[in-house]
N, C-alpha and C positions, 0 to 999 in steps of 0.2 A: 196310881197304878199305871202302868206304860200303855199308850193306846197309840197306835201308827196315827192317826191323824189328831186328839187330842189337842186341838187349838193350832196346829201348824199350817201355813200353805203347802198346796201340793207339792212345787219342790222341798221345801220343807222335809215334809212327809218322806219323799224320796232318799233324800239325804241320808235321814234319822236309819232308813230301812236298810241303807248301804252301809250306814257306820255298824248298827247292829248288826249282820252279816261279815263283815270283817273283823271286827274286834269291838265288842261292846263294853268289855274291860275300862277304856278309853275312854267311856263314856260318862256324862254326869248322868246318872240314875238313881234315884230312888232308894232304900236298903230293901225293901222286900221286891223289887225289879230284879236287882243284884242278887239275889243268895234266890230268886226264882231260875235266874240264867244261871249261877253257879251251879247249883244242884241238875238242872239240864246238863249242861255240859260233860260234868263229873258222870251223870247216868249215860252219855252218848260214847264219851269217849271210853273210860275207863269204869262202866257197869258195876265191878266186881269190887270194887272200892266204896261203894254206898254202905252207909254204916247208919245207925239208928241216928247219931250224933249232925247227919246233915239233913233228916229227917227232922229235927229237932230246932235246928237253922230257922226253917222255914218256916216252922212253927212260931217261933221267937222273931219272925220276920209280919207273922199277922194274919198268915193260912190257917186255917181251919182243914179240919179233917178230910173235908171236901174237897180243898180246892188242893191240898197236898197231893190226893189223890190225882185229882185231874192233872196236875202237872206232871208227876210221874205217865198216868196211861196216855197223854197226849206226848210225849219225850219219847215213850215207846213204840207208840203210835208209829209215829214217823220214821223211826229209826225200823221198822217192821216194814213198811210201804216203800223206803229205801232200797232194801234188801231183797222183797222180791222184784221188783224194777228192775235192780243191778241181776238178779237171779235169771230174769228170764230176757236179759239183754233190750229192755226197752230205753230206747233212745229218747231225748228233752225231742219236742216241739222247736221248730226256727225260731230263734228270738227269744228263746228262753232259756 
């Protein structure tokens, strides 16, 4: 399972967190990494396109009911805490 520091030095770590942020696609990862960031992505960008079938993915990736969950309400999570940010015009912190 993908852990940001999981045995790597900090730049390492840093690296790993850039590649993931730009295109994680590119990356050697794991199959249930993969179809956890696919299923994200698919819920961030295009919502309305989740269908039982990539629910199913992930299931066949080694999620349990639990954790299917979690990744779902953590993908919304964020994309929720995004939106009001953007909503009520708050700006990133310098350097961030």
């Amino acid at each position: 399972m993908l852990l940001m520091k999981d045995g790597r030095s900090e730049d390492e770590a840093d690296s790993f967190v850039q590649a993931i942020g730009t295109d994680y696609r590119t990356m050697p990862l794991e199959a249930a990494d993969r179809a956890m960031l696919d299923y994200a992505l698919t819920l961030t960008h295009t919502p309305a396109k989740i269908r039982g079938a990539d629910v199913d993915r992930l299931r066949e990736a080694g999620f349990d009911d639990r954790a299917v969950h979690d990744i779902c309400a953590i993908t919304a999570y964020f994309a929720f805490v995004n939106r009001i940010a953007d909503g009520l015009g708050v700006e990133l912190e310098e350097g961030h």
